[in-house]
C-alpha positions as MATLAB code, in Angstrom:
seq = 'XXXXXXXXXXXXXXXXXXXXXXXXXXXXXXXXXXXXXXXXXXXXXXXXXXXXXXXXXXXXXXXXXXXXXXXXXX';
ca = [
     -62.968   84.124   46.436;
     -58.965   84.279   45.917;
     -57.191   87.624   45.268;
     -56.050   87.667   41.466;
     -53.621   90.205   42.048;
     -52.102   88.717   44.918;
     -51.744   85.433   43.817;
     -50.118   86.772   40.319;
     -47.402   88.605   42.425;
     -47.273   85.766   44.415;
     -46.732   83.448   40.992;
     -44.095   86.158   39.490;
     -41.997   86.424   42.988;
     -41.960   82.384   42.596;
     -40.829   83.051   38.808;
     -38.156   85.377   39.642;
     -36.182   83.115   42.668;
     -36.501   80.112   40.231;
     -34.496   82.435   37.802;
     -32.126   83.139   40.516;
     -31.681   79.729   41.806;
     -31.438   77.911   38.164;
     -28.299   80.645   37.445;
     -26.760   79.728   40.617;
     -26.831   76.563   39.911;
     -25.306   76.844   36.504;
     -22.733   79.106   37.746;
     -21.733   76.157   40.448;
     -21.848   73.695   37.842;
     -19.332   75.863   36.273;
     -16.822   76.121   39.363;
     -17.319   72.736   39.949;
     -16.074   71.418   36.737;
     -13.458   74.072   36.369;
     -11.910   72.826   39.714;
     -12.064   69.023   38.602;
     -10.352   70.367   35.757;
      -7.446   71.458   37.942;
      -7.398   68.848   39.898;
      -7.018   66.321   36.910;
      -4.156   68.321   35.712;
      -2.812   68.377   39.271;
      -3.141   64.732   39.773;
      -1.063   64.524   35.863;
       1.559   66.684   36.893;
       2.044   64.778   40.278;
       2.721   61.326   38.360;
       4.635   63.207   36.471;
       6.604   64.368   38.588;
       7.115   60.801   40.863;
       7.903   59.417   37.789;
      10.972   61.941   37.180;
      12.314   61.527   40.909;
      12.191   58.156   40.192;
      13.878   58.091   37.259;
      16.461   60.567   38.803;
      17.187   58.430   41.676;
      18.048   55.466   39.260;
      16.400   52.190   38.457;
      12.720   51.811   39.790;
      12.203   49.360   42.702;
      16.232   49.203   43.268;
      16.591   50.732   46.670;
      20.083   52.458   46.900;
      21.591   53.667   49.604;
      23.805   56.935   49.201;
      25.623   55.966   52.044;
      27.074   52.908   49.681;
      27.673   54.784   46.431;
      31.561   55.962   46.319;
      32.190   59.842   45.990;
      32.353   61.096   42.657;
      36.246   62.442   43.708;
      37.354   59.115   43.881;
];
């Protein structure tokens, strides 16, 4: 014949690292999707910022050379 009491601590001890494990899994879930979060706005402000060296270095796809441009003192 089983041990009641044995197997009921044995049932609550399984109860109790479920507990533990479902929270730590939540609170992964939670750093994961706060850190695709940053990344997202990492990857916007990237493009962003390509776009505005672009634009800053004149017309897209027209590949100057400062070597050619003339001083601005002249």
């Amino acid at each position: 014949m089983t041990d009641i009491p044995h197997v009921e601590s044995r049932l609550t001890e399984l109860e109790t690292k479920l507990a533990f494990a479902e929270d730590l899994i939540d609170t992964l879930n939670q750093t994961v999707f706060r850190q695709q979060a940053q990344l997202d706005l990492l990857q916007d402000q990237l493009r962003m910022l390509h776009r505005l060296i672009q634009e800053a270095s004149g017309v897209e796809g027209q590949g100057r050379n400062p070597r050619e441009e003339i001083p601005p003192h002249y």
